[in-house]
C-alpha positions as CSV (number, residue, x, y, z in Angstrom):
1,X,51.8,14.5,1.4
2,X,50.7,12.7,4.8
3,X,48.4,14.3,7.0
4,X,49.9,15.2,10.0
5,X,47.7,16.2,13.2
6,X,50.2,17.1,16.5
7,X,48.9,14.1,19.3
8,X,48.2,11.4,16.5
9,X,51.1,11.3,14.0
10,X,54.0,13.1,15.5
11,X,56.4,10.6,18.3
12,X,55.8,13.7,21.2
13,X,52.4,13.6,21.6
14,X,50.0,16.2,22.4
15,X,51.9,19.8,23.0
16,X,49.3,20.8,25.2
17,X,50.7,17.8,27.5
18,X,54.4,18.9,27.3
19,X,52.9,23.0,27.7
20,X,51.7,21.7,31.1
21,X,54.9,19.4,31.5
22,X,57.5,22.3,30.8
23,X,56.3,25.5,31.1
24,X,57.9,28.2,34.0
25,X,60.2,25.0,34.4
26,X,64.1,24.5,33.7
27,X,65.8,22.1,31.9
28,X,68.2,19.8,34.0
29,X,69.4,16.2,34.5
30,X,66.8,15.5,37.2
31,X,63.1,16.6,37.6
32,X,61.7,18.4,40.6
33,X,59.2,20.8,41.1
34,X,61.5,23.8,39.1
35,X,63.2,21.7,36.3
36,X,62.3,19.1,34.2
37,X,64.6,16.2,33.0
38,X,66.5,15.8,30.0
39,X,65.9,11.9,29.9
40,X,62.4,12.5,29.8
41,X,62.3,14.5,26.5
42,X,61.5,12.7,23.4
43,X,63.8,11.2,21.7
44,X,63.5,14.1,18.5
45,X,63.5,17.9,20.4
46,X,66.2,20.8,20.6
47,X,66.0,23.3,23.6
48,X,66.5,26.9,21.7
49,X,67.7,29.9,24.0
50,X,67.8,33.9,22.7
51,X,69.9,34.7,19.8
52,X,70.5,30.3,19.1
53,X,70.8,29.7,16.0
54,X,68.5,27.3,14.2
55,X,67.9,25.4,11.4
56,X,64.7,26.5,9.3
57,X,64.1,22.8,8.1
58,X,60.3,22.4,9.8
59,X,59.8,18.3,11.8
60,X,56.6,17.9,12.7
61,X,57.9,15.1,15.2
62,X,60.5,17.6,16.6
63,X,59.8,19.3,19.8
64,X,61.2,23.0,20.3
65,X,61.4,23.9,24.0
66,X,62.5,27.6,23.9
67,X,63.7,28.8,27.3
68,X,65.0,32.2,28.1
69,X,67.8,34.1,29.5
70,X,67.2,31.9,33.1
71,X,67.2,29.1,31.1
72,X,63.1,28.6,32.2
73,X,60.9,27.2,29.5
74,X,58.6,30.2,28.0
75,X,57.5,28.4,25.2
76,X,56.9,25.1,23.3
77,X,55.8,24.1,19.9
78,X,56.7,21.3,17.2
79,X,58.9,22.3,13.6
């Protein structure tokens, strides 16, 4: 099994960097100083709101931007 450390082997980068990118922000089509764009994301991420449904398969190279009932990001991790 390969070793996988978040910033070296996954295609995001570091999450701290997309923490500081994201959070208190919302997801739109442009960026501004409230949302963030889509076209920005990497190419491998899903933006989960309350009650989504999810798959349980774990990506390390998949970013999970969870956003609540606003639709502002609250939290962000890799899986």
């Amino acid at each position: 099994m390969p070793l996988v450390v978040p910033g070296i082997n996954s295609s995001f980068g570091d999450k701290s960097e997309w923490v500081n990118k994201l959070m208190g922000k919302k997801i739109s089509d442009t960026s501004n100083e409230t949302s963030f764009a889509k076209k920005d994301l990497p190419e491998t991420h899903r933006v989960l709101k309350p009650g989504d449904m999810k798959t349980m398969d774990h990506n390390p190279n998949r970013l999970n931007i969870h956003v609540n009932e606003d639709g502002v990001v609250h939290d962000v991790n890799s899986g």
